[in-house]
FIBALUM-229202 format. One line per field, with one value per residue (C-alpha): x, y, z; residue in three letters; residue number from 1. Coordinates in Angstrom, 2 decimals. Last residue first. Layout:
BEGIN
c1 (X	...)
c2 (Y	...)
c3 (Z	...)
r (Ala	...)
k (NUM	...)
! end
This chain:
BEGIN
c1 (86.48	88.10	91.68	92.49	95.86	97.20	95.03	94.50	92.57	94.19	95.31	91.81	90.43	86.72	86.66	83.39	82.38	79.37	77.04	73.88	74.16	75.59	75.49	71.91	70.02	73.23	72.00	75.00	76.05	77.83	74.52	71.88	72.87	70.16	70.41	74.34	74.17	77.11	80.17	82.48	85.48	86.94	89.89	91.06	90.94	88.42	86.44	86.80	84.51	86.01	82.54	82.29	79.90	80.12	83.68	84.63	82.01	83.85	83.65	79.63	79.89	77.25	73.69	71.72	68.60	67.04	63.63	62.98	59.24	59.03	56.09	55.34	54.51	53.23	53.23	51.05	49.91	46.33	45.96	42.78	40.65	40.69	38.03	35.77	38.32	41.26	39.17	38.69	42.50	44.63	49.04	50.48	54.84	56.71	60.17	62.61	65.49	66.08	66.49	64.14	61.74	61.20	62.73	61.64	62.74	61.25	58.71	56.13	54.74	51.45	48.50	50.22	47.91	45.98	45.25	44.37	46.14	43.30	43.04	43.05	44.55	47.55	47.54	49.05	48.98	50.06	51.19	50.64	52.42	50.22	52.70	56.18	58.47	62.14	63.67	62.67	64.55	67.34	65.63	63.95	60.28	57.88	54.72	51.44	48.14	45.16	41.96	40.43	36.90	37.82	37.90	39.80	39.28	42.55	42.24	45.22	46.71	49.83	48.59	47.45	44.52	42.99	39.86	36.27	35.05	35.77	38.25	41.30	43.65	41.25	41.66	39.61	36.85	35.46	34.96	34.21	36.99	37.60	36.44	36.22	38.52	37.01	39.10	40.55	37.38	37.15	41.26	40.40	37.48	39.71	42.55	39.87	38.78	41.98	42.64	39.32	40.77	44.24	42.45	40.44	43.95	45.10	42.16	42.47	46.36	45.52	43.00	45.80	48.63	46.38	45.42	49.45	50.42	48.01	48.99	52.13	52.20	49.38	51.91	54.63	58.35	61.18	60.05	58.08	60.09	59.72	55.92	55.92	52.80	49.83	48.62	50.24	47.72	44.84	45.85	45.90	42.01	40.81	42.07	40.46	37.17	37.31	34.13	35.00	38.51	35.72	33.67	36.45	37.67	34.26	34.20	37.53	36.27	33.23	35.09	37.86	35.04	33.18	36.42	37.12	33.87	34.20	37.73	36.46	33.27	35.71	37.73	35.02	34.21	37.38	37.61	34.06	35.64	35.86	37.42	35.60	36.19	34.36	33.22	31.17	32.66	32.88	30.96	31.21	31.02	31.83	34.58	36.59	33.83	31.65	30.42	33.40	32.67	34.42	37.87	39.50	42.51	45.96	46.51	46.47	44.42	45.25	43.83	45.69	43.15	43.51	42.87	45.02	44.02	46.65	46.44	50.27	53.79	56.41	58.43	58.72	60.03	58.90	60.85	64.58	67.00	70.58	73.40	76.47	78.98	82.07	85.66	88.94	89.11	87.35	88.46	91.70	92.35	91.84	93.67	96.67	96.73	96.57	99.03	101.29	100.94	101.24	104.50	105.82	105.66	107.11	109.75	110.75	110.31	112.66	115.21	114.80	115.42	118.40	119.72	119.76	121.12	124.17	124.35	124.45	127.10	129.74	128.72	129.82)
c2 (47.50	44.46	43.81	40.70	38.87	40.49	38.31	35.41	33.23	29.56	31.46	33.16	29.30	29.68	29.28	28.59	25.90	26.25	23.27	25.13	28.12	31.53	34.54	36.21	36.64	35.94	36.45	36.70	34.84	35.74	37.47	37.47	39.97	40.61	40.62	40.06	40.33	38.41	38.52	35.50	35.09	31.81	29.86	26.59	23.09	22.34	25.58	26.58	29.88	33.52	36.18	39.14	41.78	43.49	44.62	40.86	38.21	35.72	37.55	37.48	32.97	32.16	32.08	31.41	32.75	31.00	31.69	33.38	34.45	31.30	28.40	27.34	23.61	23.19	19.92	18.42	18.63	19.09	21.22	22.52	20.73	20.42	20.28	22.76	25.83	24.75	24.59	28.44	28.40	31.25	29.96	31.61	31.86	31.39	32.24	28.96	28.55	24.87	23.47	20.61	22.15	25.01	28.25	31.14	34.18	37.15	39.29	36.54	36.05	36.58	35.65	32.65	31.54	28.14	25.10	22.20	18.71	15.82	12.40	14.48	12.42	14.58	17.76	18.46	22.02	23.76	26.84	30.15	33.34	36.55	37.60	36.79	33.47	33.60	35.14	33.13	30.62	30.43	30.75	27.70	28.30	26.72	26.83	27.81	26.40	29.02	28.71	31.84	30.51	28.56	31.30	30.26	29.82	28.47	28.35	27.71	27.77	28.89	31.73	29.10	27.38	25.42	22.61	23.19	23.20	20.56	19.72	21.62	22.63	24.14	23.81	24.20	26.54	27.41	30.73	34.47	36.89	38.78	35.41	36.20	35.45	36.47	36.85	39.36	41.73	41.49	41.82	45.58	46.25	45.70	48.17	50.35	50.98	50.95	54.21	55.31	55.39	56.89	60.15	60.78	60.14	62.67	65.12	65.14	65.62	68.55	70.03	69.91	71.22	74.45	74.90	75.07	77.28	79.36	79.68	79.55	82.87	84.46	84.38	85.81	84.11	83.88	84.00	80.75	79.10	81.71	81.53	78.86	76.92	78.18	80.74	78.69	76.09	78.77	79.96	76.79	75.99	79.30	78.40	74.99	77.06	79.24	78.17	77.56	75.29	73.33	72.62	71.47	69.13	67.81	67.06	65.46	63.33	61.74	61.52	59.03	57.44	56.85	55.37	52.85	51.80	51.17	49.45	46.96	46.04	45.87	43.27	41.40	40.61	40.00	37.24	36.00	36.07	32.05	32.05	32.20	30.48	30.83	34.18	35.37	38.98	37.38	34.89	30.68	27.75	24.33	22.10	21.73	22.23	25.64	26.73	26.27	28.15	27.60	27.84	28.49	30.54	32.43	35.58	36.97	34.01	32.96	33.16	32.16	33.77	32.70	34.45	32.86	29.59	27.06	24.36	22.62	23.11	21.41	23.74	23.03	25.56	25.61	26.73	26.07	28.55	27.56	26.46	27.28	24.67	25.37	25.15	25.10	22.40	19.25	19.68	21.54	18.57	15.95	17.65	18.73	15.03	13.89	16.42	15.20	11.46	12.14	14.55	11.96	9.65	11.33	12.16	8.37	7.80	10.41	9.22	5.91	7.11	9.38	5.85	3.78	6.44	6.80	3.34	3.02	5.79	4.00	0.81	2.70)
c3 (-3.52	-3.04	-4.29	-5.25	-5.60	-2.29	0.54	-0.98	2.01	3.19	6.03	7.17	7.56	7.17	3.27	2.49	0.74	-2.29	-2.66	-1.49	-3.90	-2.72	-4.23	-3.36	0.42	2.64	5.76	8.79	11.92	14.69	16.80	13.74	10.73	8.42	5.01	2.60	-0.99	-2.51	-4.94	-5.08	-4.48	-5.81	-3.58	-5.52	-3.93	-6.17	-5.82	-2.63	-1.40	-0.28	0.33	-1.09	-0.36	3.24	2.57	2.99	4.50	6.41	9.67	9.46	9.67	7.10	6.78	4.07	2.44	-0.50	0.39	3.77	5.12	6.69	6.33	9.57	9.99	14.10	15.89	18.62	22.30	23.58	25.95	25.54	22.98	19.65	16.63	16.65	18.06	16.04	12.55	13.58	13.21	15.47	15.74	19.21	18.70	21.82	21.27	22.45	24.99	26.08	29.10	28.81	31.06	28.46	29.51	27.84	25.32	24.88	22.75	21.91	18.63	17.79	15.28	13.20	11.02	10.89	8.59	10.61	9.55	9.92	12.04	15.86	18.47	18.42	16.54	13.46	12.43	9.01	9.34	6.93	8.19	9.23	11.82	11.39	11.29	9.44	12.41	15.48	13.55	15.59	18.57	18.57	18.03	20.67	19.24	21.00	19.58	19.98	22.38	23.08	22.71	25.25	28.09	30.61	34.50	37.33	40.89	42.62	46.40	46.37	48.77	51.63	51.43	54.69	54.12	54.85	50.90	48.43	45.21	45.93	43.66	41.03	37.35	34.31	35.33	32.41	30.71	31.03	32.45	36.17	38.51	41.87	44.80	47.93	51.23	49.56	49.75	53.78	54.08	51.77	54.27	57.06	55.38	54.70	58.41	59.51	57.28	58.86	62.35	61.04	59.66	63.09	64.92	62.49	62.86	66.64	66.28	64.61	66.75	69.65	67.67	66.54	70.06	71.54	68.68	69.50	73.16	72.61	70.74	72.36	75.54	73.45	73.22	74.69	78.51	77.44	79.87	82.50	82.44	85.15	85.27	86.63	84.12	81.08	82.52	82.48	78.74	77.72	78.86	77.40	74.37	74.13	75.09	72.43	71.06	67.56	69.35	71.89	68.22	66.40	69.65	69.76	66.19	66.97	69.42	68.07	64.66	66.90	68.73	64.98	63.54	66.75	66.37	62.59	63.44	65.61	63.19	60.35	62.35	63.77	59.58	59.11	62.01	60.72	56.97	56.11	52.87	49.40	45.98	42.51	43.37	39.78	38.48	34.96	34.13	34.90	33.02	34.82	33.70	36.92	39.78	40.92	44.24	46.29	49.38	53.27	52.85	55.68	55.50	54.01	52.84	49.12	47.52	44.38	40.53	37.57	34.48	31.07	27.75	25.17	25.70	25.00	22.08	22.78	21.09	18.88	16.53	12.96	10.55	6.70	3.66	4.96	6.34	4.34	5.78	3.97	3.93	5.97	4.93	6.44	9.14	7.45	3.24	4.32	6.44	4.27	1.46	3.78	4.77	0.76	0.05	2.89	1.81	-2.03	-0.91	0.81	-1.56	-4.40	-1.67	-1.25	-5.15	-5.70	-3.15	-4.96	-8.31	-7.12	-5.67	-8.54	-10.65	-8.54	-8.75	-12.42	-12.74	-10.13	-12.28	-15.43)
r (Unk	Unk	Unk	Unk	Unk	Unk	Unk	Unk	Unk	Unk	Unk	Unk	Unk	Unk	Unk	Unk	Unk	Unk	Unk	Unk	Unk	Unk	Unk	Unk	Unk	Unk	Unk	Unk	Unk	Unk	Unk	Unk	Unk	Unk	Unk	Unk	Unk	Unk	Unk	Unk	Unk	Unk	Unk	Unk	Unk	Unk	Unk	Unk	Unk	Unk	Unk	Unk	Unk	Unk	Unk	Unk	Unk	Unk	Unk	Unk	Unk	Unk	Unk	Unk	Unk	Unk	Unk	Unk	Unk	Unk	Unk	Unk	Unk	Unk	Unk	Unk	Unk	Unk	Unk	Unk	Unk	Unk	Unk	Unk	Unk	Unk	Unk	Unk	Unk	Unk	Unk	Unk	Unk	Unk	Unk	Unk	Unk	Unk	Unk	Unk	Unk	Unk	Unk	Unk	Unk	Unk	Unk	Unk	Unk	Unk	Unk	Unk	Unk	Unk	Unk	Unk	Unk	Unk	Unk	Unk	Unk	Unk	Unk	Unk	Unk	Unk	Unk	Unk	Unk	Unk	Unk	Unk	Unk	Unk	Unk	Unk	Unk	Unk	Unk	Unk	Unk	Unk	Unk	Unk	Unk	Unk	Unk	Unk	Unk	Unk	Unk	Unk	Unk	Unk	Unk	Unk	Unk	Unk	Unk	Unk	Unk	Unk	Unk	Unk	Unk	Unk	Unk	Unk	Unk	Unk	Unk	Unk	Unk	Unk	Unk	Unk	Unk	Unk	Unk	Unk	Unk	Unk	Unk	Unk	Unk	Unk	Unk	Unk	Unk	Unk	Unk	Unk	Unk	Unk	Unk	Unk	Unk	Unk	Unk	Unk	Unk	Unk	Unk	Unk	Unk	Unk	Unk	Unk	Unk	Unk	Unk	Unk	Unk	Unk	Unk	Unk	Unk	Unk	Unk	Unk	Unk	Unk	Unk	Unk	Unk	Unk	Unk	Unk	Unk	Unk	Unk	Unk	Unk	Unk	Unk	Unk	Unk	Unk	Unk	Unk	Unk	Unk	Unk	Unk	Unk	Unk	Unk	Unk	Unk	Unk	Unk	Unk	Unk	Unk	Unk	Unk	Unk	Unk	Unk	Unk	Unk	Unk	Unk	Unk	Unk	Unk	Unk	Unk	Unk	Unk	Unk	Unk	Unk	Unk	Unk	Unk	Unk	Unk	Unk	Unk	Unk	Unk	Unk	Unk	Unk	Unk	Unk	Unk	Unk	Unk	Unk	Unk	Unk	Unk	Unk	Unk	Unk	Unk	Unk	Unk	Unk	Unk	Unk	Unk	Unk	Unk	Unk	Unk	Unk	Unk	Unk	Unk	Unk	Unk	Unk	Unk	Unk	Unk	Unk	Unk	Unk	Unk	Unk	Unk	Unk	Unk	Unk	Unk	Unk	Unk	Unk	Unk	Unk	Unk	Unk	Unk	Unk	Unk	Unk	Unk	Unk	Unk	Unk	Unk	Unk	Unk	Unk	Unk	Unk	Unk	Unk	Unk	Unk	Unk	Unk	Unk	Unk	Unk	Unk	Unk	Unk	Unk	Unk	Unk)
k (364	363	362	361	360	359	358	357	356	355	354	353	352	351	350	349	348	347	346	345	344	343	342	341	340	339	338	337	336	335	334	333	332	331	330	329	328	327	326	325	324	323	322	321	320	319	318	317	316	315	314	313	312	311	310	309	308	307	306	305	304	303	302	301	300	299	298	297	296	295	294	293	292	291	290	289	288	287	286	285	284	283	282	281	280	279	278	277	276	275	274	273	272	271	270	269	268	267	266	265	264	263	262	261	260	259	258	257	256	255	254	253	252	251	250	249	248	247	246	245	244	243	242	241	240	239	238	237	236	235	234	233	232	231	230	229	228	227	226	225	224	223	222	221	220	219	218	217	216	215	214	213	212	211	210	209	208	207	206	205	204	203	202	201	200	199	198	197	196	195	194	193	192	191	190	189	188	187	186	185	184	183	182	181	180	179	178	177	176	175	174	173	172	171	170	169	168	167	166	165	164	163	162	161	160	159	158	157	156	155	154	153	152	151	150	149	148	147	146	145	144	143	142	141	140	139	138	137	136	135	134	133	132	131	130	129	128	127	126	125	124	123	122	121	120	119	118	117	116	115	114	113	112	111	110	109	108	107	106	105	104	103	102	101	100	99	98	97	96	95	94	93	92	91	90	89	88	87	86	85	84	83	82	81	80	79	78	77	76	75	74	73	72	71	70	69	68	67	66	65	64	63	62	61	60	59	58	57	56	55	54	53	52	51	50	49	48	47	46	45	44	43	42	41	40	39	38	37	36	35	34	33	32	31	30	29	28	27	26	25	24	23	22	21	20	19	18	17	16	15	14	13	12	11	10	9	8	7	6	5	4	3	2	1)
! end
Protein backbone atom coordinates (compact mmCIF):
# COMPACT_ATOMS: atom_id res chain seq x y z
CA UNK A 1 0.00 0.00 0.00
CA UNK A 2 2.84 2.43 0.85
CA UNK A 3 4.88 0.98 -2.24
CA UNK A 4 1.44 2.11 -4.21
CA UNK A 5 1.21 5.53 -2.45
CA UNK A 6 4.63 6.44 -3.47
CA UNK A 7 4.45 5.49 -6.80
CA UNK A 8 1.57 7.85 -6.97
CA UNK A 9 3.42 10.51 -5.27
CA UNK A 10 5.93 10.58 -7.76
CA UNK A 11 3.82 10.23 -11.18
CA UNK A 12 2.01 13.39 -9.71
CA UNK A 13 5.13 15.20 -9.39
CA UNK A 14 6.64 14.17 -12.72
CA UNK A 15 3.35 15.45 -14.11
CA UNK A 16 3.41 18.59 -12.46
CA UNK A 17 7.19 18.99 -13.59
CA UNK A 18 6.13 18.52 -17.36
CA UNK A 19 2.83 20.50 -16.85
CA UNK A 20 5.25 23.11 -16.23
CA UNK A 21 7.33 22.78 -18.79
CA UNK A 22 5.05 22.67 -21.29
CA UNK A 23 3.24 26.15 -19.78
CA UNK A 24 6.86 27.63 -19.95
CA UNK A 25 7.64 26.33 -23.55
CA UNK A 26 4.15 27.25 -24.83
CA UNK A 27 4.32 30.52 -23.32
CA UNK A 28 8.07 31.00 -25.09
CA UNK A 29 6.75 29.56 -28.39
CA UNK A 30 3.76 32.06 -27.82
CA UNK A 31 6.04 35.00 -27.30
CA UNK A 32 8.00 34.21 -30.00
CA UNK A 33 5.50 33.26 -32.59
CA UNK A 34 3.69 36.55 -31.60
CA UNK A 35 7.39 38.77 -32.31
CA UNK A 36 9.23 36.55 -35.06
CA UNK A 37 6.35 35.12 -37.13
CA UNK A 38 3.93 37.69 -37.86
CA UNK A 39 3.82 41.13 -39.32
CA UNK A 40 1.02 43.66 -39.19
CA UNK A 41 0.06 45.07 -42.38
CA UNK A 42 0.94 48.59 -42.86
CA UNK A 43 -1.38 50.42 -44.45
CA UNK A 44 -0.66 53.84 -46.80
CA UNK A 45 -2.45 56.51 -44.94
CA UNK A 46 -4.87 59.35 -46.41
CA UNK A 47 -2.46 62.26 -46.50
CA UNK A 48 1.53 62.23 -46.84
CA UNK A 49 3.66 64.88 -45.31
CA UNK A 50 6.90 65.81 -46.74
CA UNK A 51 8.75 69.01 -45.58
CA UNK A 52 9.90 71.38 -48.36
CA UNK A 53 10.49 75.16 -49.25
CA UNK A 54 8.51 77.88 -51.88
CA UNK A 55 11.09 77.52 -54.90
CA UNK A 56 10.73 79.23 -58.18
CA UNK A 57 10.21 77.09 -60.85
CA UNK A 58 11.86 79.17 -63.45
CA UNK A 59 15.37 80.01 -62.25
CA UNK A 60 18.40 80.84 -63.99
CA UNK A 61 22.25 79.86 -62.32
CA UNK A 62 24.40 81.96 -64.35
CA UNK A 63 28.50 81.71 -64.47
CA UNK A 64 31.13 82.91 -66.29
CA UNK A 65 32.98 80.46 -68.76
CA UNK A 66 36.65 81.83 -68.14
CA UNK A 67 37.90 83.69 -65.57
CA UNK A 68 38.46 87.83 -65.09
CA UNK A 69 37.93 91.29 -64.10
CA UNK A 70 34.82 92.27 -63.43
CA UNK A 71 34.20 95.59 -64.30
CA UNK A 72 29.93 96.00 -64.61
CA UNK A 73 27.40 95.20 -62.05
CA UNK A 74 24.51 97.23 -62.97
CA UNK A 75 21.83 95.64 -60.96
CA UNK A 76 21.73 94.52 -56.91
CA UNK A 77 19.90 91.45 -55.10
CA UNK A 78 16.20 92.34 -55.44
CA UNK A 79 16.22 94.37 -58.54
CA UNK A 80 13.94 93.50 -61.65
CA UNK A 81 15.51 92.82 -64.69
CA UNK A 82 14.30 91.45 -68.56
CA UNK A 83 15.43 89.07 -70.49
CA UNK A 84 18.55 89.63 -72.72
CA UNK A 85 19.68 92.52 -70.02
CA UNK A 86 23.81 91.97 -68.97
CA UNK A 87 23.66 91.84 -65.33
CA UNK A 88 27.54 91.17 -65.11
CA UNK A 89 30.45 92.00 -67.54
CA UNK A 90 34.30 91.27 -67.51
CA UNK A 91 36.90 93.51 -68.58
CA UNK A 92 37.27 92.57 -72.57
CA UNK A 93 40.36 94.98 -73.68
CA UNK A 94 42.53 91.67 -74.03
CA UNK A 95 39.45 90.22 -76.14
CA UNK A 96 38.88 93.01 -77.73
CA UNK A 97 43.03 93.07 -79.03
CA UNK A 98 42.31 89.63 -79.71
CA UNK A 99 39.56 90.08 -82.37
CA UNK A 100 41.51 92.96 -83.78
CA UNK A 101 44.67 90.36 -84.16
CA UNK A 102 42.75 87.82 -85.71
CA UNK A 103 40.72 90.24 -88.20
CA UNK A 104 44.15 91.28 -89.60
CA UNK A 105 45.39 88.07 -89.70
CA UNK A 106 41.89 87.05 -91.66
CA UNK A 107 42.15 89.86 -94.27
CA UNK A 108 46.21 88.92 -94.98
CA UNK A 109 45.16 85.37 -95.30
CA UNK A 110 41.97 86.48 -98.03
CA UNK A 111 44.62 88.96 -99.42
CA UNK A 112 46.67 86.00 -100.26
CA UNK A 113 44.52 83.53 -101.44
CA UNK A 114 42.62 85.81 -103.77
CA UNK A 115 45.96 86.41 -105.12
CA UNK A 116 46.75 82.84 -105.34
CA UNK A 117 43.08 82.34 -107.28
CA UNK A 118 43.86 84.94 -109.52
CA UNK A 119 47.90 83.77 -110.26
CA UNK A 120 46.13 79.94 -110.80
CA UNK A 121 43.17 81.91 -113.63
CA UNK A 122 46.16 83.38 -115.11
CA UNK A 123 48.31 80.48 -115.44
CA UNK A 124 51.01 82.01 -113.93
CA UNK A 125 51.28 79.48 -110.85
CA UNK A 126 51.66 76.93 -113.61
CA UNK A 127 54.07 78.54 -115.40
CA UNK A 128 56.14 78.94 -112.21
CA UNK A 129 56.15 74.85 -111.60
CA UNK A 130 56.80 74.08 -114.78
CA UNK A 131 60.16 76.36 -114.66
CA UNK A 132 61.32 74.64 -111.31
CA UNK A 133 60.46 71.13 -112.74
CA UNK A 134 62.66 72.67 -115.71
CA UNK A 135 65.65 73.07 -113.42
CA UNK A 136 65.38 70.45 -111.12
CA UNK A 137 66.01 66.94 -111.99
CA UNK A 138 63.18 65.36 -113.99
CA UNK A 139 64.36 61.87 -113.04
CA UNK A 140 62.22 61.74 -110.00
CA UNK A 141 59.16 62.40 -111.68
CA UNK A 142 60.45 59.79 -114.34
CA UNK A 143 57.17 57.84 -113.18
CA UNK A 144 54.91 59.96 -113.96
CA UNK A 145 53.85 62.82 -116.68
CA UNK A 146 55.16 66.30 -116.54
CA UNK A 147 51.37 67.76 -116.77
CA UNK A 148 50.83 65.32 -114.13
CA UNK A 149 52.90 66.97 -111.40
CA UNK A 150 52.47 69.93 -112.55
CA UNK A 151 48.73 69.99 -111.85
CA UNK A 152 48.87 68.30 -109.04
CA UNK A 153 51.51 70.64 -107.79
CA UNK A 154 48.91 73.98 -108.54
CA UNK A 155 45.91 72.37 -107.18
CA UNK A 156 47.96 71.70 -103.69
CA UNK A 157 49.12 75.20 -103.68
CA UNK A 158 45.51 76.97 -104.07
CA UNK A 159 44.38 74.65 -101.54
CA UNK A 160 46.49 75.29 -98.86
CA UNK A 161 45.71 79.07 -99.62
CA UNK A 162 42.03 78.40 -98.98
CA UNK A 163 42.80 76.46 -95.75
CA UNK A 164 45.01 78.96 -94.18
CA UNK A 165 42.15 81.47 -95.47
CA UNK A 166 39.56 79.00 -93.64
CA UNK A 167 41.73 78.82 -90.32
CA UNK A 168 42.07 82.80 -90.18
CA UNK A 169 38.33 83.25 -89.88
CA UNK A 170 37.93 80.21 -87.57
CA UNK A 171 40.16 82.48 -85.13
CA UNK A 172 38.16 85.09 -85.89
CA UNK A 173 35.02 83.37 -84.29
CA UNK A 174 36.68 81.84 -81.58
CA UNK A 175 37.66 85.67 -80.42
CA UNK A 176 34.29 86.81 -81.06
CA UNK A 177 32.86 83.75 -79.11
CA UNK A 178 35.67 84.81 -75.77
CA UNK A 179 34.18 88.58 -76.61
CA UNK A 180 30.40 87.27 -76.01
CA UNK A 181 31.40 85.14 -72.82
CA UNK A 182 32.78 87.72 -71.22
CA UNK A 183 29.06 88.91 -70.85
CA UNK A 184 26.64 87.10 -68.87
CA UNK A 185 23.10 88.19 -69.69
CA UNK A 186 20.05 87.40 -68.26
CA UNK A 187 17.86 84.63 -70.64
CA UNK A 188 14.33 84.87 -68.35
CA UNK A 189 12.37 87.85 -66.64
CA UNK A 190 12.65 88.34 -62.85
CA UNK A 191 14.73 89.43 -59.91
CA UNK A 192 18.00 89.20 -59.23
CA UNK A 193 18.09 87.22 -56.03
CA UNK A 194 21.63 86.27 -55.64
CA UNK A 195 24.97 87.46 -56.75
CA UNK A 196 28.33 86.45 -55.12
CA UNK A 197 29.87 89.49 -55.30
CA UNK A 198 28.46 92.73 -54.28
CA UNK A 199 30.68 95.50 -56.39
CA UNK A 200 32.56 95.90 -59.55
CA UNK A 201 36.67 95.79 -59.92
CA UNK A 202 37.11 92.55 -58.18
CA UNK A 203 38.33 88.90 -60.00
CA UNK A 204 35.51 86.04 -60.78
CA UNK A 205 36.41 82.85 -61.57
CA UNK A 206 33.79 80.21 -63.16
CA UNK A 207 32.15 79.43 -59.68
CA UNK A 208 31.35 82.64 -59.56
CA UNK A 209 27.32 83.06 -59.23
CA UNK A 210 24.73 85.11 -60.38
CA UNK A 211 21.43 83.89 -59.73
CA UNK A 212 17.64 85.68 -61.43
CA UNK A 213 14.06 84.08 -60.96
CA UNK A 214 10.99 84.82 -62.02
CA UNK A 215 8.53 85.10 -58.95
CA UNK A 216 5.66 84.63 -60.58
CA UNK A 217 6.94 81.08 -60.85
CA UNK A 218 7.04 80.56 -57.33
CA UNK A 219 5.69 76.95 -56.23
CA UNK A 220 6.46 75.02 -52.82
CA UNK A 221 8.66 71.91 -53.44
CA UNK A 222 8.06 68.82 -51.22
CA UNK A 223 10.38 66.35 -50.46
CA UNK A 224 8.45 62.97 -50.74
CA UNK A 225 10.12 59.99 -49.20
CA UNK A 226 10.33 57.43 -51.56
CA UNK A 227 8.05 55.23 -50.20
CA UNK A 228 5.25 57.19 -50.81
CA UNK A 229 6.28 58.54 -54.08
CA UNK A 230 3.47 56.18 -55.10
CA UNK A 231 0.34 57.34 -53.55
CA UNK A 232 1.01 61.17 -54.86
CA UNK A 233 0.10 62.16 -58.66
CA UNK A 234 -0.61 65.16 -60.52
CA UNK A 235 -3.72 67.10 -59.78
CA UNK A 236 -3.73 65.93 -55.93
CA UNK A 237 -5.16 68.29 -53.22
CA UNK A 238 -2.39 69.51 -50.42
CA UNK A 239 -2.74 71.49 -47.80
CA UNK A 240 0.34 73.92 -47.13
CA UNK A 241 1.68 75.31 -43.97
CA UNK A 242 4.22 77.70 -44.33
CA UNK A 243 6.31 79.23 -41.71
CA UNK A 244 5.66 82.69 -40.57
CA UNK A 245 2.53 82.70 -42.45
CA UNK A 246 -0.90 82.44 -39.79
CA UNK A 247 -3.15 80.51 -42.53
CA UNK A 248 -2.93 76.88 -44.32
CA UNK A 249 -2.79 77.58 -48.32
CA UNK A 250 -4.72 75.30 -50.40
CA UNK A 251 -2.60 74.20 -53.46
CA UNK A 252 -2.23 71.34 -56.11
CA UNK A 253 0.43 69.42 -56.87
CA UNK A 254 1.60 70.50 -60.58
CA UNK A 255 4.78 68.15 -61.05
CA UNK A 256 6.61 65.56 -59.74
CA UNK A 257 10.09 64.95 -60.41
CA UNK A 258 11.41 61.91 -62.38
CA UNK A 259 14.40 60.85 -60.03
CA UNK A 260 15.54 60.62 -56.89
CA UNK A 261 17.89 63.27 -54.84
CA UNK A 262 20.08 63.68 -52.12
CA UNK A 263 18.94 65.89 -49.35
CA UNK A 264 21.84 67.01 -46.99
CA UNK A 265 20.58 64.78 -44.42
CA UNK A 266 21.28 61.76 -46.46
CA UNK A 267 18.15 60.90 -47.32
CA UNK A 268 16.59 59.92 -50.75
CA UNK A 269 13.27 61.76 -51.50
CA UNK A 270 11.11 62.57 -55.07
CA UNK A 271 10.68 66.13 -55.39
CA UNK A 272 7.11 66.88 -55.80
CA UNK A 273 6.30 71.05 -56.95
CA UNK A 274 2.74 72.04 -55.17
CA UNK A 275 1.04 75.53 -57.63
CA UNK A 276 -1.47 77.86 -55.17
CA UNK A 277 -2.27 81.40 -56.39
CA UNK A 278 -2.73 81.99 -52.45
CA UNK A 279 1.19 80.92 -52.63
CA UNK A 280 2.12 83.73 -54.90
CA UNK A 281 0.31 86.72 -52.50
CA UNK A 282 1.21 85.50 -49.51
CA UNK A 283 4.86 83.81 -49.43
CA UNK A 284 7.98 84.58 -50.35
CA UNK A 285 10.87 82.70 -51.88
CA UNK A 286 12.34 80.35 -49.80
CA UNK A 287 10.41 80.12 -47.26
CA UNK A 288 10.31 76.71 -45.53
CA UNK A 289 7.18 74.82 -44.31
CA UNK A 290 5.11 71.64 -44.56
CA UNK A 291 3.09 70.09 -47.28
CA UNK A 292 -0.47 67.75 -46.53
CA UNK A 293 -0.97 65.63 -49.71
CA UNK A 294 -3.93 63.79 -49.87
CA UNK A 295 -2.98 60.23 -51.80
CA UNK A 296 -4.70 58.59 -54.39
CA UNK A 297 -4.77 55.21 -52.04
CA UNK A 298 -7.61 54.34 -49.62
CA UNK A 299 -7.37 51.24 -47.80
CA UNK A 300 -4.28 49.99 -49.54
CA UNK A 301 -1.67 48.02 -47.67
CA UNK A 302 1.43 46.69 -48.22
CA UNK A 303 2.80 43.51 -47.32
CA UNK A 304 5.95 41.49 -47.78
CA UNK A 305 5.24 40.17 -52.04
CA UNK A 306 6.64 36.55 -50.96
CA UNK A 307 3.78 36.15 -48.57
CA UNK A 308 1.18 36.51 -51.09
CA UNK A 309 0.28 32.85 -52.52
CA UNK A 310 -0.77 32.36 -56.25
CA UNK A 311 -1.10 36.13 -56.36
CA UNK A 312 -4.41 35.99 -54.15
CA UNK A 313 -4.13 34.53 -50.84
CA UNK A 314 -2.43 35.65 -48.25
CA UNK A 315 -1.72 33.24 -44.62
CA UNK A 316 -2.88 35.54 -41.44
CA UNK A 317 -3.04 34.26 -37.45
CA UNK A 318 -6.08 34.12 -36.02
CA UNK A 319 -5.52 33.32 -32.33
CA UNK A 320 -2.70 31.34 -32.72
CA UNK A 321 -4.51 29.66 -35.66
CA UNK A 322 -3.33 30.11 -39.44
CA UNK A 323 -6.52 31.58 -41.71
CA UNK A 324 -6.00 32.13 -45.46
CA UNK A 325 -7.52 34.57 -46.62
CA UNK A 326 -8.37 35.68 -50.16
CA UNK A 327 -6.97 39.12 -51.41
CA UNK A 328 -6.59 41.52 -54.35
CA UNK A 329 -3.11 42.36 -54.73
CA UNK A 330 -2.05 46.35 -56.86
CA UNK A 331 1.11 47.45 -57.57
CA UNK A 332 4.17 45.79 -56.60
CA UNK A 333 6.97 48.29 -55.12
CA UNK A 334 10.67 46.67 -54.91
CA UNK A 335 9.83 43.71 -51.92
CA UNK A 336 6.76 44.92 -51.08
CA UNK A 337 3.28 44.46 -52.55
CA UNK A 338 -0.46 46.50 -52.63
CA UNK A 339 -3.00 44.77 -51.20
CA UNK A 340 -6.15 46.88 -52.39
CA UNK A 341 -9.12 44.35 -50.72
CA UNK A 342 -8.72 41.45 -47.94
CA UNK A 343 -6.96 42.75 -45.37
CA UNK A 344 -8.19 44.90 -42.37
CA UNK A 345 -5.70 46.77 -40.10
CA UNK A 346 -5.68 44.22 -37.21
CA UNK A 347 -4.92 41.19 -39.39
CA UNK A 348 -1.11 39.35 -38.75
CA UNK A 349 0.60 37.98 -41.29
CA UNK A 350 2.26 34.98 -41.13
CA UNK A 351 5.94 35.78 -42.21
CA UNK A 352 7.46 32.63 -40.84
CA UNK A 353 7.13 29.99 -43.98
CA UNK A 354 7.26 27.10 -41.14
CA UNK A 355 4.41 28.03 -39.16
CA UNK A 356 2.45 27.96 -42.85
CA UNK A 357 -0.01 24.73 -43.77
CA UNK A 358 1.32 23.66 -46.61
CA UNK A 359 -0.93 20.24 -47.49
CA UNK A 360 -4.31 21.17 -45.74
CA UNK A 361 -5.17 23.69 -48.51
CA UNK A 362 -4.80 23.62 -51.85
CA UNK A 363 -4.75 26.97 -53.75
CA UNK A 364 -5.98 27.31 -56.98
Amino acid sequence: MKVKSLFIGICVVVLVILGIALFRNKVSMSNIQASTITTTAKFVTSTITADGAVTPQNQANLYFQTPGKLIYLPFKEGDKVYQGQTIAQLDTYALKEELQLASNAYQASKNNTNQALENNQAGIIEGQTRYSLDTSNKQAYAAITEATVVYDAVQRIVDNDLLANNSAQINIDLANYALTLASLTSPISGIVIHEDVSVPGVNVTPVTSFVVADPDSIVFRANVPTENIYYVSEGSTVSLAIDGLPNKITGTVVKIYPSKVTLPSGEAVYQVDIASSDLKKQAKLFETGRAMISTNAENVALVPAWTVLSGKYIWTDNNGSPELKQVTVGKIHGSQIEIIQGLSQDDKIITDPKFIPSKKYQLL
